[in-house]
C-alpha positions in Angstrom: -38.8 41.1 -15.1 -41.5 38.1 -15.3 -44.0 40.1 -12.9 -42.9 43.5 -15.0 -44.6 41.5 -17.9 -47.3 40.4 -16.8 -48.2 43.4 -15.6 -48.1 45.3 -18.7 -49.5 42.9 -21.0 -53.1 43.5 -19.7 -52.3 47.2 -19.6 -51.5 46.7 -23.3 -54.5 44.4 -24.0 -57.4 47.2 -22.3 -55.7 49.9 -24.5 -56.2 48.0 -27.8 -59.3 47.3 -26.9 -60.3 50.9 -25.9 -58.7 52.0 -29.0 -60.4 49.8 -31.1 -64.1 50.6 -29.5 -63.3 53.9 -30.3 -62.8 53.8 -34.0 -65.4 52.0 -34.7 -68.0 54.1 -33.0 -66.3 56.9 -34.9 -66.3 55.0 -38.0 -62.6 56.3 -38.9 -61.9 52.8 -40.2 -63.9 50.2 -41.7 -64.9 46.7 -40.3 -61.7 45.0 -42.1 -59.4 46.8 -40.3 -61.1 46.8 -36.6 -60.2 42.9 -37.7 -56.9 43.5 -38.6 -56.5 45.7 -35.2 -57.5 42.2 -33.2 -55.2 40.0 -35.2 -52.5 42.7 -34.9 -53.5 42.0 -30.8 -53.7 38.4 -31.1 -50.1 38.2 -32.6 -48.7 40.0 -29.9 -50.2 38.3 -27.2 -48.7 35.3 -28.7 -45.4 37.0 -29.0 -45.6 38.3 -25.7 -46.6 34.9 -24.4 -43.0 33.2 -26.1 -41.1 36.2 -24.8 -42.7 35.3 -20.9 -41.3 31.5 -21.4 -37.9 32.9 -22.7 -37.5 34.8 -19.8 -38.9 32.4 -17.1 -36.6 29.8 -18.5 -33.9 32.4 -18.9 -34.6 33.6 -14.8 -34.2 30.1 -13.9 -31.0 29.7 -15.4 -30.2 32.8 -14.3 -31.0 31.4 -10.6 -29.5 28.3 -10.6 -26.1 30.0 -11.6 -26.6 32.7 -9.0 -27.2 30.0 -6.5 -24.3 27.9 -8.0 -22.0 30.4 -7.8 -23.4 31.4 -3.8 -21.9 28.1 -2.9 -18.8 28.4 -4.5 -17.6 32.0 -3.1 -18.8 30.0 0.5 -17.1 27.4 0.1 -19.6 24.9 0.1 -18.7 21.1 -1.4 -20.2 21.5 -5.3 -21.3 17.6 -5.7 -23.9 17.4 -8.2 -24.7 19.7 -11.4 -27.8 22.2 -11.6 -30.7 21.2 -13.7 -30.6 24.1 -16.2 -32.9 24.6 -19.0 -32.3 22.8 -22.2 -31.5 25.8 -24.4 -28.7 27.3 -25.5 -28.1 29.2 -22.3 -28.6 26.5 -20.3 -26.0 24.5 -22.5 -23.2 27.2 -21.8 -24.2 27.2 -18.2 -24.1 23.3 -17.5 -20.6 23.3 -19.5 -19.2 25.8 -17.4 -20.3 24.4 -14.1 -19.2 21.2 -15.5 -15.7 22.5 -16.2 -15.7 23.9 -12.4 -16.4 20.5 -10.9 -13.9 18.7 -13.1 -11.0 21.5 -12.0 -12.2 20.8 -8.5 -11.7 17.3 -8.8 -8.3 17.5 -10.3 -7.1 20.1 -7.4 -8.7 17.7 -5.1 -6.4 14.6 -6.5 -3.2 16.7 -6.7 -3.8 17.9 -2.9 -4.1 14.2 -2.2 -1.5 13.2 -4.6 0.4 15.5 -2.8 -0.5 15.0 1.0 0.3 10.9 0.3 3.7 11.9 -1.0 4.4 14.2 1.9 3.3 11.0 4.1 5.6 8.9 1.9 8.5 11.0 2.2 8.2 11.4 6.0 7.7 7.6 6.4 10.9 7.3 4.4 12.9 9.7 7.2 11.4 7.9 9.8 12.3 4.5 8.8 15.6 6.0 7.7 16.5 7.5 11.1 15.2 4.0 12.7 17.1 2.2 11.0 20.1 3.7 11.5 19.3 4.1 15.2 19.1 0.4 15.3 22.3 -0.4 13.0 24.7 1.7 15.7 22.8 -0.3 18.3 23.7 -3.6 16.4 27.1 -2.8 16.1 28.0 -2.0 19.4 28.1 -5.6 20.4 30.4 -6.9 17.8 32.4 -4.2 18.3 32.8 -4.1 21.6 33.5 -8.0 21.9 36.7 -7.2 19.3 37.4 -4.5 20.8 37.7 -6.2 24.2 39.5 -9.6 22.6 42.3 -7.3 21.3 42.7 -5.3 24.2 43.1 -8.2 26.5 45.6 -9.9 24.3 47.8 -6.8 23.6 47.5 -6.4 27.7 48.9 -10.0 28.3 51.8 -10.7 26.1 52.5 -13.8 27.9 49.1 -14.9 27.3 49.0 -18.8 26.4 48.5 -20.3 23.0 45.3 -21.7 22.9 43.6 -18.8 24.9 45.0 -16.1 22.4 43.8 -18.4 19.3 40.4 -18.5 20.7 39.8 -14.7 21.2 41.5 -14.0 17.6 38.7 -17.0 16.1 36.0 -15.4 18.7 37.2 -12.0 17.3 37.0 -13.2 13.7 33.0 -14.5 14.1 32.4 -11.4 14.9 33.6 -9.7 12.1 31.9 -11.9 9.7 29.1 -11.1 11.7 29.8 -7.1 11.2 30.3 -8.0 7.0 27.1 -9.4 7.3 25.4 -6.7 8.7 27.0 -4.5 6.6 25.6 -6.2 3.7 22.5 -7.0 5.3 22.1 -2.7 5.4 23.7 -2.3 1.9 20.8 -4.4 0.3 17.8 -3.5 2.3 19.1 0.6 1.2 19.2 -0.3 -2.1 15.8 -1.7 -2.3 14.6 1.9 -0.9 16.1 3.9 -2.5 17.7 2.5 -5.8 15.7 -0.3 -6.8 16.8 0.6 -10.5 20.1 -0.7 -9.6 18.8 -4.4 -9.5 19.2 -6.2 -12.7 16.9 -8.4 -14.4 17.3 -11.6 -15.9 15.5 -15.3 -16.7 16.1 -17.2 -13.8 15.6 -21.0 -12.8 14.2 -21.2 -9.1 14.5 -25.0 -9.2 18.4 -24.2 -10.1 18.9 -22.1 -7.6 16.8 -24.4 -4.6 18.8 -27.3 -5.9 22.4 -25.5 -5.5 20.9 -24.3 -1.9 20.1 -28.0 -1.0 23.5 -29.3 -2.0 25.2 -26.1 -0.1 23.1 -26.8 3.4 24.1 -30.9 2.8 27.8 -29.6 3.0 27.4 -28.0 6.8 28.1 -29.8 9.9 26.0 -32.2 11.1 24.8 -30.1 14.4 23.5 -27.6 11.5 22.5 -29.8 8.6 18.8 -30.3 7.9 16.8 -32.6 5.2 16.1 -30.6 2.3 12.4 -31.8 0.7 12.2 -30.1 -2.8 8.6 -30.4 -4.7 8.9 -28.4 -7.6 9.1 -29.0 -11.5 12.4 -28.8 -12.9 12.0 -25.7 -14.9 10.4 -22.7 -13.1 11.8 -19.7 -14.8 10.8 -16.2 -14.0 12.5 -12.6 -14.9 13.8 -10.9 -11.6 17.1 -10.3 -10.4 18.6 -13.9 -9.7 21.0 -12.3 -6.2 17.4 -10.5 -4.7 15.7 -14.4 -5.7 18.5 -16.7 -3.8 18.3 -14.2 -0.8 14.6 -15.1 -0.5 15.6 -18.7 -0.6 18.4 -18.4 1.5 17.6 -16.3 4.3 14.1 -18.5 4.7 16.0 -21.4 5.0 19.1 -19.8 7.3 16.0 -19.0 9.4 14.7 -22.7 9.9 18.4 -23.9 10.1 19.5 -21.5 12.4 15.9 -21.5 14.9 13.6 -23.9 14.0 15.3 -26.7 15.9 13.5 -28.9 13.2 14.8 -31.7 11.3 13.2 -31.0 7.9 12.8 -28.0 5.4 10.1 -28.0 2.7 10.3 -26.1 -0.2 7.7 -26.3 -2.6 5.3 -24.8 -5.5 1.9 -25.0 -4.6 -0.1 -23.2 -7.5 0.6 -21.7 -10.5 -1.5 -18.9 -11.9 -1.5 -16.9 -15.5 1.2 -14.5 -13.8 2.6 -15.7 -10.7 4.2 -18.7 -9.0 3.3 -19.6 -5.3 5.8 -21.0 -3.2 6.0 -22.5 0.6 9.2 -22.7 2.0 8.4 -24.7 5.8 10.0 -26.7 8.6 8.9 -29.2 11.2 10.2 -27.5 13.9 9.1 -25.6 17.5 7.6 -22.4 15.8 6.5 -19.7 17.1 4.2 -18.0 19.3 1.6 -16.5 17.1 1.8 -12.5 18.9 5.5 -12.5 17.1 4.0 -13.2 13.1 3.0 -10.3 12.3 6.6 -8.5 13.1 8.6 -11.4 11.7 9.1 -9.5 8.7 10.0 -5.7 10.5 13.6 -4.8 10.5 15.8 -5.6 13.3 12.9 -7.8 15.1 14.1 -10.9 17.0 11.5 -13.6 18.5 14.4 -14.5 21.0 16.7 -11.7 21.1 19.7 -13.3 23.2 19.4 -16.8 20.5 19.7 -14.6 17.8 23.0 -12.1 18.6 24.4 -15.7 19.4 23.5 -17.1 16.0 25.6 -13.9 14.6 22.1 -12.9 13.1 21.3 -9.2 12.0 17.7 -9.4 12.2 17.4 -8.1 8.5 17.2 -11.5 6.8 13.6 -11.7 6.8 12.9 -7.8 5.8 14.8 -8.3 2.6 12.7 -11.5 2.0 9.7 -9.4 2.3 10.9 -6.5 0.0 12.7 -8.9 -2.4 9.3 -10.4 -3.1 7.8 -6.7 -3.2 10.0 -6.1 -5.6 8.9 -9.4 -7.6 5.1 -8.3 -7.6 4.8 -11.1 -4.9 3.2 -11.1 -1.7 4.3 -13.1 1.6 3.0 -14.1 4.8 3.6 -16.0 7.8 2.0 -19.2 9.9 2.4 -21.9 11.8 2.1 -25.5 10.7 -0.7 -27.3 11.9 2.1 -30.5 12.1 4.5 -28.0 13.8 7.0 -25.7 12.6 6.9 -22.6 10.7 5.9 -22.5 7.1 6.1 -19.3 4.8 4.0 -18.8 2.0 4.4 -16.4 -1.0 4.4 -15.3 -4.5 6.5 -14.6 -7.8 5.6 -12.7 -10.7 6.7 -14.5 -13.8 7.5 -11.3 -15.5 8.2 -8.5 -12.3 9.3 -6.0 -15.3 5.5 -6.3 -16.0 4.8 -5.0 -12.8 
């Protein structure tokens, strides 16, 4: 259309000017008009000269939404906008291209959205399916060992006394050790799947360390360890006080039962606008530094024989982990430069906040 114009523009110009020669040698009109005649040609030189930049900006508008809309039907990733003319053309153009790129992002984020919940929800079958792979392998043992107590006592009536009183207590550990697991599995499911369930409330932590000191000062003395408590008296936070003394409890079960230390520390080290930071620690063995970073996975055992014999389930210190996820905390592992194991993690004061 440009070239079209600028092709008849000089046609245009040549005639007027022919014309114009014309009359004036034939004296059909007077001097006043042939000057009207060249402003009449002046005036739509300029008009035709406007109307040229109209349509030059109007082609490359034109062009950059042809282009634009090349990419698209080819699939081609539409990251930045077309400079468009700054008219009113150009305006609707870089609005609607605009609006394109926005609707491309949002499909984008829902196709992730929507990959990461796929991933979610197969994560959540896989650990589902391991962990119930690993709770029928758990409770084979104690099983079995009842199973074979019973069967050898109701196969020897004449069984003495004390022999049929120890495979009835032996028989008896191991079902505490089966209602452990049991509720071991009954928490750790409810914290996937229902962690609505859980109840929030103000609770102390110095309250509930203190009533933990004074229960592990009641056990016998082959189990019994020095408590070292370093924490204000008042350290209140909002959680669910049975998900809080589990965290507690289970870290200090842990040193109690394989530690082989004399001491536990339990302390708060910082304080920040929204969290508490704890260490909960022991002066014991340790251990070997390939095994921290699965301390917290379900079912794993550091010594797997030690552990079955201290009628652990190997869940204790997943539901640490997740009860402190579920507190907006964080928690990690290390050994103690003195020796021993030390665990150091975090509280929200508010976890309904997070």
């Amino acid at each position: 259309m440009l070239r079209a114009l600028l092709v008849v523009v000089p046609v245009l110009v040549a005639i007027f000017v022919v014309v114009d020669m014309r009359i004036d040698r034939l004296h059909f009109v007077e001097m006043g008009d042939s000057f009207l005649l060249w402003g009449v040609i002046v005036t739509l030189l300029l008009v035709l000269a406007i109307f040229a930049v109209i349509l030059q900006r109007l082609n490359r508008n034109i062009k950059h939404l042809r282009r634009f809309v090349r990419d698209v039907d080819e699939g081609r990733q539409i990251e930045a906008l077309p400079k468009f003319a700054d008219d009113e053309l150009g305006k609707m153009s870089h609005h609607m291209v605009n609006l394109y790129l926005r609707l491309q992002k949002t499909t984008e984020d829902l196709e992730q959205e929507h990959a990461m919940a796929l991933h979610q929800e197969q994560e959540k079958i896989r650990i589902k399916r391991q962990l119930t792979n690993n709770i029928n392998h758990e409770l084979k043992t104690p099983v079995s060992s009842i199973r074979g107590y019973l069967e050898t006592i109701l196969a020897n009536p004449t069984m003495d006394e004390q022999t049929r009183v120890s495979f009835l207590q032996k028989s008896y550990k191991q079902c505490e050790r089966l209602q452990t697991l049991l509720r071991d599995v009954s928490t750790i499911t409810r914290m996937d799947e229902a962690r609505e369930m859980f109840s929030r409330e103000e609770v102390n932590l110095r309250r509930v360390v203190d009533d933990l000191a004074a229960d592990i000062a009641l056990l016998p003395i082959d189990r019994r360890m020095r408590v070292n408590i370093s924490m204000p008296e008042s350290v209140v936070v909002v959680g669910n006080a049975s998900l809080l003394t589990s965290v507690f409890r289970n870290l200090t079960d842990n040193a109690i039962a394989y530690s082989g230390g004399r001491d536990i520390y339990i302390s708060m080290t910082a304080e920040s606008e929204t969290h508490y930071h704890f260490q909960v620690a022991d002066n014991g063995i340790g251990v070997e530094d390939v095994h921290l970073a699965h301390l917290f996975e379900r079912f794993y055992r550091v010594d797997k024989g030690r552990s079955r014999k201290e009628g652990g389930t190997g869940l204790g210190l997943a539901i640490v982990k997740n009860a402190v996820l579920f507190h907006g905390g964080e928690i990690e592992a290390r050994n103690r430069r003195e020796g021993g194991l030390q665990f150091l993690f975090s509280i929200a004061k508010n976890s309904q906040k997070d």
